[in-house]
C-alpha positions in Angstrom: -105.0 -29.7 60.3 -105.5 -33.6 61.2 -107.2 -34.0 64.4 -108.2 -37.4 65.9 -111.5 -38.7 65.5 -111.3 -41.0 68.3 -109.6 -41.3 71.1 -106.0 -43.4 71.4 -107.1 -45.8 74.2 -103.2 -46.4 76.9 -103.3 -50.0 75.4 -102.5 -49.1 71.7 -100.3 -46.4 72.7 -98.5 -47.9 74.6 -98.2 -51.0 71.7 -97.1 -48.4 69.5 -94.7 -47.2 72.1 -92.6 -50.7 73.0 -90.1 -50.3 70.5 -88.6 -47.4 71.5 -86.1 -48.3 74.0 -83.0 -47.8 75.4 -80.3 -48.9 74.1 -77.1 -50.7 76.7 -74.4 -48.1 76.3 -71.2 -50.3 74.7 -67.6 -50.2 76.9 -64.3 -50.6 75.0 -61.5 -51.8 77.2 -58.8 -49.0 77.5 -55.3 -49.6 76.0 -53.4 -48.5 79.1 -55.0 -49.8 82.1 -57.6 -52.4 80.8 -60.4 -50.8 82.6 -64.3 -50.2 81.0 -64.7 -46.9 79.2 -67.4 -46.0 77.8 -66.3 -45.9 73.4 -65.1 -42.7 72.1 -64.9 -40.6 75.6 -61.8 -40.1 77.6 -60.7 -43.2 79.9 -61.7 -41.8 83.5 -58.9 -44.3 84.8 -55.9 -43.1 82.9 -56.7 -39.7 80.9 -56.5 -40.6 77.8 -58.3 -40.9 74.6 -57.2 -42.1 71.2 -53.7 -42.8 72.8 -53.7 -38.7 73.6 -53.3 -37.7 77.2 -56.2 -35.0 77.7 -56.2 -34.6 81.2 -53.8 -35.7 84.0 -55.4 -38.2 86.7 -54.2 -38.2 90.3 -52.5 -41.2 91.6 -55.1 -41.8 95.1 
């Protein structure tokens, strides 16, 4: 089994580490009411998703 020989000092792992980031989560505009949605989940707005109503939103 490898084992370290030396100690990873916080300033190389942390080098190692800076390309692992988030990445900005990509909105689609939806058909029916032109709001944000986040791409390939149901529209919170209207319902819908792929032109399909799944679940019936209340008019408030």
């Amino acid at each position: 089994m490898a084992v370290p020989k030396k100690r990873v000092s916080k300033q190389r792992k942390r080098k190692r580490r800076t390309h692992y980031k988030a990445r900005e989560t990509t909105l689609a505009t939806c058909s029916r009411t032109g709001d944000p949605a986040v791409r390939h989940r149901v529209c919170p707005t209207s319902g819908m998703y792929r032109g399909k109503v799944i679940y019936e939103v209340d008019d408030k």
